[in-house]
TIRO-2110 file (N, C-alpha, C; in Angstrom, 1 decimal):
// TIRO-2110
41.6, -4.6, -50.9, N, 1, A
40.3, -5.3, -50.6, CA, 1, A
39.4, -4.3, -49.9, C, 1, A
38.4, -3.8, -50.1, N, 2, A
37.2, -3.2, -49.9, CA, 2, A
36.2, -4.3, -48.8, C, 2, A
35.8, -2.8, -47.5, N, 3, A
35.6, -3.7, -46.8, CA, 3, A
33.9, -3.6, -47.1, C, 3, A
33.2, -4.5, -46.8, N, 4, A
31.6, -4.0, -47.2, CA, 4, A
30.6, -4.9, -45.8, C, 4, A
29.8, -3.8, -45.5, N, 5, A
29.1, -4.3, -44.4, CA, 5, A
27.8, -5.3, -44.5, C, 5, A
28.6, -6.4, -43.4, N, 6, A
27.5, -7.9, -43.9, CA, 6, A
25.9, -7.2, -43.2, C, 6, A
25.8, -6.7, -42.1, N, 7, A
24.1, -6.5, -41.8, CA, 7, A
24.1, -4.9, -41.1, C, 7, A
23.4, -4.5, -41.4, N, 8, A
22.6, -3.3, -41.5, CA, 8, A
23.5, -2.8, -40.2, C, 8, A
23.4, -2.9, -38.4, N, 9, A
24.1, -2.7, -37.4, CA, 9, A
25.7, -2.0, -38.2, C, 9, A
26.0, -3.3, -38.6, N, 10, A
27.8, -3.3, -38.8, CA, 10, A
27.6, -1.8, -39.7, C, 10, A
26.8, -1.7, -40.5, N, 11, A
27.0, -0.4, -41.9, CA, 11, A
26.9, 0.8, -40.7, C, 11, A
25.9, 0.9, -39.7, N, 12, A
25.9, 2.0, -39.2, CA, 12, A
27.0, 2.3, -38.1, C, 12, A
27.3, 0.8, -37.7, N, 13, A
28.6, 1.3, -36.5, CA, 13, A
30.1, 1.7, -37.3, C, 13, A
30.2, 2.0, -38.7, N, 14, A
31.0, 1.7, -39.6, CA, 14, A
31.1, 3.1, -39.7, C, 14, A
29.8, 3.7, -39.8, N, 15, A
29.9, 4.9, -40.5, CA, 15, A
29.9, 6.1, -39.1, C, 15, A
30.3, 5.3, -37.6, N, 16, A
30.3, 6.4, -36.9, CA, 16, A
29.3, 6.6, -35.9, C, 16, A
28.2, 6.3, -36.1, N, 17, A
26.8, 6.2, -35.4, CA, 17, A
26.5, 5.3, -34.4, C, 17, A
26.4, 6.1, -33.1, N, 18, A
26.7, 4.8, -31.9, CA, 18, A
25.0, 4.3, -31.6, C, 18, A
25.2, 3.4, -31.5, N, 19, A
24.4, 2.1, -31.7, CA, 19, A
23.2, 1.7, -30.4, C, 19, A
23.6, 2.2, -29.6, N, 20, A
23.1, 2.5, -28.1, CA, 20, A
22.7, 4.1, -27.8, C, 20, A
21.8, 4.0, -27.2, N, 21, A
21.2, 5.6, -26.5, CA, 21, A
21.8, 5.4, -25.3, C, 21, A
22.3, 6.6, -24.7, N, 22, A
23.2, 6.3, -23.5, CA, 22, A
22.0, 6.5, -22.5, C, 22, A
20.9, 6.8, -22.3, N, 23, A
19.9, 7.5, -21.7, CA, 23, A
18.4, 6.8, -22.1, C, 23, A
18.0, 5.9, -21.1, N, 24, A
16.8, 5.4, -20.8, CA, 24, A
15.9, 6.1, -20.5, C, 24, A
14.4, 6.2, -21.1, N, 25, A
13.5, 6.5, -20.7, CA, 25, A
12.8, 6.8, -19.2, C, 25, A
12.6, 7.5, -18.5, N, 26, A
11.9, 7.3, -17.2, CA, 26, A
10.5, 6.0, -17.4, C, 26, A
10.4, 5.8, -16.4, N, 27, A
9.0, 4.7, -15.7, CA, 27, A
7.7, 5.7, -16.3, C, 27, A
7.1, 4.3, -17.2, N, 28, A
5.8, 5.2, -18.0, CA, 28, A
5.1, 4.1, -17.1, C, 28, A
5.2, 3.8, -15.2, N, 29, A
4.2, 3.5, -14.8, CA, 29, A
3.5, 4.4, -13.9, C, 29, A
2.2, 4.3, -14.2, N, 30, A
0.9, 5.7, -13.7, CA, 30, A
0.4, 4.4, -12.9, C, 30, A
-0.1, 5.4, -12.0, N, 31, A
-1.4, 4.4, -11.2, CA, 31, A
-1.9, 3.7, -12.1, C, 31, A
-3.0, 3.9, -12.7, N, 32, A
-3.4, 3.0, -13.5, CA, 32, A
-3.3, 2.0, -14.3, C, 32, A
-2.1, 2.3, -14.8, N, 33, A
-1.1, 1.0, -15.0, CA, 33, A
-1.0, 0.0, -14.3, C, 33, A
-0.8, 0.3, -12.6, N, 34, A
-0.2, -0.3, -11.4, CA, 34, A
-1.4, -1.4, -11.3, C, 34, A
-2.6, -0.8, -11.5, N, 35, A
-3.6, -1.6, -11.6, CA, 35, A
-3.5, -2.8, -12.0, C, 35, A
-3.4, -2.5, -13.1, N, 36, A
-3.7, -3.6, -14.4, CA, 36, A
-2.5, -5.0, -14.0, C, 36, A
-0.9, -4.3, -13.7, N, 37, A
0.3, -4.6, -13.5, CA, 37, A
0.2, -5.8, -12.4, C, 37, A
-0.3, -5.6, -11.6, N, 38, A
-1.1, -5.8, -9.6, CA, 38, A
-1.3, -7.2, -10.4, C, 38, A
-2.8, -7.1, -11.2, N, 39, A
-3.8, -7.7, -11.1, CA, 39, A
-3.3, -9.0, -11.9, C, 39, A
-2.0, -9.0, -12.8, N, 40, A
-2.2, -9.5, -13.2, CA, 40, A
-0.9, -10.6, -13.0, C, 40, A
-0.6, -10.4, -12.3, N, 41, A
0.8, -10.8, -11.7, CA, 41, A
0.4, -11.9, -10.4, C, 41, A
-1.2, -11.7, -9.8, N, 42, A
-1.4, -12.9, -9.2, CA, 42, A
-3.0, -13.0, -9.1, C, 42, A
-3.4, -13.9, -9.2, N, 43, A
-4.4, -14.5, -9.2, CA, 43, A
-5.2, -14.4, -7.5, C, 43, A
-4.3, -14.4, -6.5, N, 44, A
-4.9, -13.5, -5.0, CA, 44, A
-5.4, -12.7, -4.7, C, 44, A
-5.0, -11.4, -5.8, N, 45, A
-5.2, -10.1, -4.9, CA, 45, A
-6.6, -9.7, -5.8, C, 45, A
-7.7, -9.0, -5.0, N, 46, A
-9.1, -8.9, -5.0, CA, 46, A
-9.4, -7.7, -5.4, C, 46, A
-8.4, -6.5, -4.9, N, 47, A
-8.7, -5.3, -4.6, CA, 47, A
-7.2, -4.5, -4.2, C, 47, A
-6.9, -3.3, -5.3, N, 48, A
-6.0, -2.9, -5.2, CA, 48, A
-6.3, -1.5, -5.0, C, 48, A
-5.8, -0.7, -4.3, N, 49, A
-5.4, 0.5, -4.2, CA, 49, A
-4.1, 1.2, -4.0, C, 49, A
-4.3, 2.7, -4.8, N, 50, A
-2.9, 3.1, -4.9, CA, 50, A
-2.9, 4.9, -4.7, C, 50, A
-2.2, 5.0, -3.5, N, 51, A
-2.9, 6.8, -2.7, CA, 51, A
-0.8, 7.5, -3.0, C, 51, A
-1.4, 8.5, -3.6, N, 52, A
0.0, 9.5, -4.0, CA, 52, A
0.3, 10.2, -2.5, C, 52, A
1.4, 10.9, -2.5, N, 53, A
1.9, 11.4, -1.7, CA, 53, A
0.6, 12.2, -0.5, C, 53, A
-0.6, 13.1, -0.7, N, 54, A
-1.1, 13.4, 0.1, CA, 54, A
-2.1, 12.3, 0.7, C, 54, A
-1.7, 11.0, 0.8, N, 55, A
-2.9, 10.5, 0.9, CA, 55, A
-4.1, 10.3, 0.3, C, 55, A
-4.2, 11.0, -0.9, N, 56, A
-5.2, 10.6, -1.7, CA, 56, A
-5.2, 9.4, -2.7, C, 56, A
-6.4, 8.8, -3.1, N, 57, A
-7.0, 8.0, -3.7, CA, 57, A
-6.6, 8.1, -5.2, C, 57, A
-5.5, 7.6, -6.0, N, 58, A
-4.7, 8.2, -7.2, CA, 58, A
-5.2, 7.0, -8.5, C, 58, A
-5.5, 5.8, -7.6, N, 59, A
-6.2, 4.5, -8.6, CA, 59, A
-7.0, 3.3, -7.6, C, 59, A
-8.0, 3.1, -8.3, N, 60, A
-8.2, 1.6, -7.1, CA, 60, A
-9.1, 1.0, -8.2, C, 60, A
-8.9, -0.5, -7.8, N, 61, A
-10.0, -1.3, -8.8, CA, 61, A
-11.4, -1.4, -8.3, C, 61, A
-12.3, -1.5, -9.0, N, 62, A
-13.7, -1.0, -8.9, CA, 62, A
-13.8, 0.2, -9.2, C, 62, A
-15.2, 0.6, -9.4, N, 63, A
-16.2, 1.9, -9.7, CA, 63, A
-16.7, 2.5, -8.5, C, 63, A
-16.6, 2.0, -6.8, N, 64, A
-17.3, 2.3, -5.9, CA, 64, A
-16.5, 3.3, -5.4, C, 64, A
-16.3, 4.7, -5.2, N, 65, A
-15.7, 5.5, -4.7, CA, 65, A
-15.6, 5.9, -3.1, C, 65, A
-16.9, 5.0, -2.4, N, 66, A
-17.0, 4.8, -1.0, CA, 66, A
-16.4, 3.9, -0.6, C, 66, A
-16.4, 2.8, -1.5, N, 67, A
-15.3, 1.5, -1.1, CA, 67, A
-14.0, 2.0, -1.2, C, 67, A
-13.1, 2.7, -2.1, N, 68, A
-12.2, 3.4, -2.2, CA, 68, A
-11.4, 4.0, -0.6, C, 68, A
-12.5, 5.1, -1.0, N, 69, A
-12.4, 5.8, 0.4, CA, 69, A
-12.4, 4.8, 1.9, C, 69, A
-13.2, 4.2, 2.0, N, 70, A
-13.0, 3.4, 3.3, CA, 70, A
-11.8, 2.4, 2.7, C, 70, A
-11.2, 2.2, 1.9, N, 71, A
-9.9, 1.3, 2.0, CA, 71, A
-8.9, 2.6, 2.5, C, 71, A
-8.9, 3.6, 1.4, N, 72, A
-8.2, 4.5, 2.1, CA, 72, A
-7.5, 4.7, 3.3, C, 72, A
-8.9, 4.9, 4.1, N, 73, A
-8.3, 5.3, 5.6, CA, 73, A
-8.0, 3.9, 6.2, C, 73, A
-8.4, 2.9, 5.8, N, 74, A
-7.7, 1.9, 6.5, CA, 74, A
-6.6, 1.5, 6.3, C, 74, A
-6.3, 1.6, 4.9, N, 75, A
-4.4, 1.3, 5.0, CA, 75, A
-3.6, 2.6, 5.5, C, 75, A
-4.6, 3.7, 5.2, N, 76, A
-3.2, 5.4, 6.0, CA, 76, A
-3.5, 4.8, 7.5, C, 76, A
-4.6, 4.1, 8.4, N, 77, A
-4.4, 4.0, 9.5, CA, 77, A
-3.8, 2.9, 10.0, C, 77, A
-3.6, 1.9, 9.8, N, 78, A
-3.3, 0.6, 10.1, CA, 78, A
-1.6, 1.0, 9.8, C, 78, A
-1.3, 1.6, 8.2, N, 79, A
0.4, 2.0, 8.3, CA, 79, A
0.5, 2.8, 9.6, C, 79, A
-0.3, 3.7, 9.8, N, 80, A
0.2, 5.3, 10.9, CA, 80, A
0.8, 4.0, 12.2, C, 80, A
-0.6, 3.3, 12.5, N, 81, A
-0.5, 2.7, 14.0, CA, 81, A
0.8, 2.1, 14.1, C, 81, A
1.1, 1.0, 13.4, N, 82, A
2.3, 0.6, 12.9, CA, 82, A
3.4, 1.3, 13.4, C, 82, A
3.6, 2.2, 12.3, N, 83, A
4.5, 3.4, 12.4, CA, 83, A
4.8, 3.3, 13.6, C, 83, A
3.6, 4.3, 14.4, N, 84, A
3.4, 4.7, 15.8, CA, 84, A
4.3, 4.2, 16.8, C, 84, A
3.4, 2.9, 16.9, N, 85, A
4.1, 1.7, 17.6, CA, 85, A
5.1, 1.4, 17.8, C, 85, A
5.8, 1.2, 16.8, N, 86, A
7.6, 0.8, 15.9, CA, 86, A
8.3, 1.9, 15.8, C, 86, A
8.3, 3.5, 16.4, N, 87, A
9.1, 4.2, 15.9, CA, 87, A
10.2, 4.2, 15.2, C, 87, A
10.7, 3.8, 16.3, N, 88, A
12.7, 3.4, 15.5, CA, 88, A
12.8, 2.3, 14.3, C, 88, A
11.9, 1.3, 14.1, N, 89, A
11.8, 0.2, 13.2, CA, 89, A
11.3, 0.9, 12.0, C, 89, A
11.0, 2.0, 12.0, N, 90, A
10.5, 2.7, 10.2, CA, 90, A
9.8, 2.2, 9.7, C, 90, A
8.6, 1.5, 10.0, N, 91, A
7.7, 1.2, 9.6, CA, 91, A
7.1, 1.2, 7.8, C, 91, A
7.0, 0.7, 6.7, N, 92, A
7.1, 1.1, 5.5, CA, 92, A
6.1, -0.1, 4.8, C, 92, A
5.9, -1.3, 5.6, N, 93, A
5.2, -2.3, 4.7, CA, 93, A
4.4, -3.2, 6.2, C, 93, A
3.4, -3.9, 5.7, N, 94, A
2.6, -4.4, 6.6, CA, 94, A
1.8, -5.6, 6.5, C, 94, A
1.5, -7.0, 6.9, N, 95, A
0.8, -7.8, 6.4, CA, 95, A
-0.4, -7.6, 7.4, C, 95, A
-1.3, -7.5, 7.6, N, 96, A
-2.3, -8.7, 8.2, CA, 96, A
-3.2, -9.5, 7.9, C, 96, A
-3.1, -10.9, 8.6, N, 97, A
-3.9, -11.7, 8.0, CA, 97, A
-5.1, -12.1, 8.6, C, 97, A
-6.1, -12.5, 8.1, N, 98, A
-7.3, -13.0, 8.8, CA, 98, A
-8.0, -14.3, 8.5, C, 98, A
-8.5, -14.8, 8.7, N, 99, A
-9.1, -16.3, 8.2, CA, 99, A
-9.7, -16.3, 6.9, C, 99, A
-10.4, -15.0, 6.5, N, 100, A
-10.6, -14.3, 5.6, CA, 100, A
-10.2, -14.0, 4.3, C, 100, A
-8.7, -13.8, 4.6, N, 101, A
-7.8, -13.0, 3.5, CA, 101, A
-7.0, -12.6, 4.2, C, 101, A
-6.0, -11.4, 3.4, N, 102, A
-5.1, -11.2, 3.9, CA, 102, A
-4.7, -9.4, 3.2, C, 102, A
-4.1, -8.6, 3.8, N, 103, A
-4.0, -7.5, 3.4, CA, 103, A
-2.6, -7.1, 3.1, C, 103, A
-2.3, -6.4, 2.2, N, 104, A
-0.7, -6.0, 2.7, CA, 104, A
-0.7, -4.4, 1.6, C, 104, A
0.4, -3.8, 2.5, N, 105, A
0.3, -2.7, 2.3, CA, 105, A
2.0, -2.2, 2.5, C, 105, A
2.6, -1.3, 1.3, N, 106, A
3.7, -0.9, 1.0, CA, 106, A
4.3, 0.6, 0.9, C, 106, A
4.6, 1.4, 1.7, N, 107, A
4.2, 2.9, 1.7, CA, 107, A
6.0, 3.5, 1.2, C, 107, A
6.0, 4.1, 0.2, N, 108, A
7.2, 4.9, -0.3, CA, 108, A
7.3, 6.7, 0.0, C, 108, A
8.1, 7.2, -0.6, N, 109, A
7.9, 8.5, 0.3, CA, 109, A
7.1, 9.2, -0.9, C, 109, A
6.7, 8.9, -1.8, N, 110, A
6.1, 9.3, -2.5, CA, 110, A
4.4, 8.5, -3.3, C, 110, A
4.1, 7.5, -3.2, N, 111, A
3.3, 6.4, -3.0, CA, 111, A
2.9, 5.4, -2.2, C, 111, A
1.6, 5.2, -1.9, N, 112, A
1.4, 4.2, -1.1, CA, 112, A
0.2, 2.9, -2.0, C, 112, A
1.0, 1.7, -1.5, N, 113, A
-0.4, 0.4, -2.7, CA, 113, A
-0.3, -0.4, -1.2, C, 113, A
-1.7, -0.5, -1.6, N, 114, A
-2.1, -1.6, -0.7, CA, 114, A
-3.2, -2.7, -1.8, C, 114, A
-3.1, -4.0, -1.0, N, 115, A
-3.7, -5.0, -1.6, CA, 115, A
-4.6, -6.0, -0.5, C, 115, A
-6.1, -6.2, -1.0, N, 116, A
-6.4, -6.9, -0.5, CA, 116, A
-6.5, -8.4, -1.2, C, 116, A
-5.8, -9.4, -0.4, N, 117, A
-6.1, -10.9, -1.1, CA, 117, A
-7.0, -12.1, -0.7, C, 117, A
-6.8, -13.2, -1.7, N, 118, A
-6.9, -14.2, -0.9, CA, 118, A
-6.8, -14.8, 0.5, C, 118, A
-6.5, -15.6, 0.8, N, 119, A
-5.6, -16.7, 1.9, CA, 119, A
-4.4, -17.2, 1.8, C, 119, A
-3.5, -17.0, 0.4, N, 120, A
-3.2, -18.2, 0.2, CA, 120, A
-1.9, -17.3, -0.5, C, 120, A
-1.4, -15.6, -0.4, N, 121, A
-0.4, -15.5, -1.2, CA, 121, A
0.8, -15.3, -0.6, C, 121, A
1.6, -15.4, -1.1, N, 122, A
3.5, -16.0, -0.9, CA, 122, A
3.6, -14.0, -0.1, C, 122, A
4.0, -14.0, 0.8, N, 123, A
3.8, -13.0, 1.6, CA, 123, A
5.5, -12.2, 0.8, C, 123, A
6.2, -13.3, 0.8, N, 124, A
7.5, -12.6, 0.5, CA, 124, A
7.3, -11.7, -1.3, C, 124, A
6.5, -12.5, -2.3, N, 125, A
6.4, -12.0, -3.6, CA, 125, A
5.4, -10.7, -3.8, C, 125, A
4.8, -11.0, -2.8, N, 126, A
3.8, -9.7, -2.8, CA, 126, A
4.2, -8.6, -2.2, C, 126, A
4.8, -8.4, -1.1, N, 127, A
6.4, -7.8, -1.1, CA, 127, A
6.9, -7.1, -2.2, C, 127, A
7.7, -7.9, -2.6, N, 128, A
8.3, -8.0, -3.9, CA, 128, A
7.7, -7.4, -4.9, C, 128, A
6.8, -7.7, -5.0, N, 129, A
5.8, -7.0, -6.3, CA, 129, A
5.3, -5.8, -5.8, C, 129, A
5.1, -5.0, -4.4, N, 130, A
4.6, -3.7, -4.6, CA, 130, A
5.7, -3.0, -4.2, C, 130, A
6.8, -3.5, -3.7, N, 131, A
7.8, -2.6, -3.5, CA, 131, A
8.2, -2.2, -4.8, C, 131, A
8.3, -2.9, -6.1, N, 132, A
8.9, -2.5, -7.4, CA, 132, A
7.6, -1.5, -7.4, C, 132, A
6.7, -2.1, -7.4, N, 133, A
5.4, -1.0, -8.3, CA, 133, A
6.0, 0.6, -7.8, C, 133, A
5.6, 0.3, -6.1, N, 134, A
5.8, 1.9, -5.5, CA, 134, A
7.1, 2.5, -5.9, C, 134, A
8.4, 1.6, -6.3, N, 135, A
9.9, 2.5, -7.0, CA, 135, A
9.3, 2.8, -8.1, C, 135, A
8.9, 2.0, -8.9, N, 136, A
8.7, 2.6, -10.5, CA, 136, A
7.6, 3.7, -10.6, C, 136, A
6.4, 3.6, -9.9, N, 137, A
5.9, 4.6, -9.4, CA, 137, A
6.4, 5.9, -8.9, C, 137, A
7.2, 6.0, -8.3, N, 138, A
8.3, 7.2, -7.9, CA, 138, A
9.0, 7.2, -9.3, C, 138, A
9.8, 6.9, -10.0, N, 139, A
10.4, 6.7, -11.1, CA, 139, A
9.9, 8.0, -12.1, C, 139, A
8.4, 7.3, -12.0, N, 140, A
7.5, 8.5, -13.3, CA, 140, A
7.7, 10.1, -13.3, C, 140, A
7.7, 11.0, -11.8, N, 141, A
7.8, 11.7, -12.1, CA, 141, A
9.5, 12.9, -11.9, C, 141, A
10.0, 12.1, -12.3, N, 142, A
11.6, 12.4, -12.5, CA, 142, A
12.0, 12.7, -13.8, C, 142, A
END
């Protein structure tokens, strides 16, 4: 009896050819990405920014490069103080809120995103959602 293969998979795992890549691509997310990724994941956040390892300015939404910059130094300063303050606590993520909105900010050893929001977002998922961005962000250049 001849064995004959019923779908295209079975013919190639038949003939020897492994079927799986043992070896995943690295993270094709760029700043820029992070943007789009941010923005679209909640309906709160207003204003994102995303500063690489020297503290520079690597993506932010809008065209205003002074708005940029003054977000800049306010999330590298409000993390520093933090920091400062908390030594031994390692200071690495930050909410503050105001009647206003609300800011939060996520610093990795290689990336930092901060977000400015609404009033109204789930403090744990926003969290959640820039600590992934800033890993996969580190991810990229490996």
């Amino acid at each position: 009896m001849m064995q004959m293969a019923t779908v295209r998979s079975h013919e190639i795992w038949l003939s020897g050819t492994p079927l799986f890549c043992r070896s995943v691509a690295g993270s094709a997310l760029t700043p820029a990405l992070a943007l789009d990724y941010l923005g679209e994941l909640s309906t709160d956040i207003e204003d994102i920014l995303v500063l690489d390892k020297g503290g520079r300015v690597a993506a932010a939404t809008g065209d205003d490069d002074e708005r940029s910059d003054r977000m800049r130094e306010l999330f590298v300063a409000i993390l520093d103080r933090a920091a400062d303050a908390l030594p031994e606590a390692g200071v690495d993520q930050l909410e503050v809120t105001t009647a206003e909105g609300s800011v939060f900010a996520v610093r990795g050893s290689d990336w930092t995103v901060g977000v400015v929001a609404g009033r109204k977002p789930l403090s744990s998922l926003m969290f959640y959602d820039l600590r992934n961005v800033v890993a996969d962000l580190g991810k990229g250049g490996e």
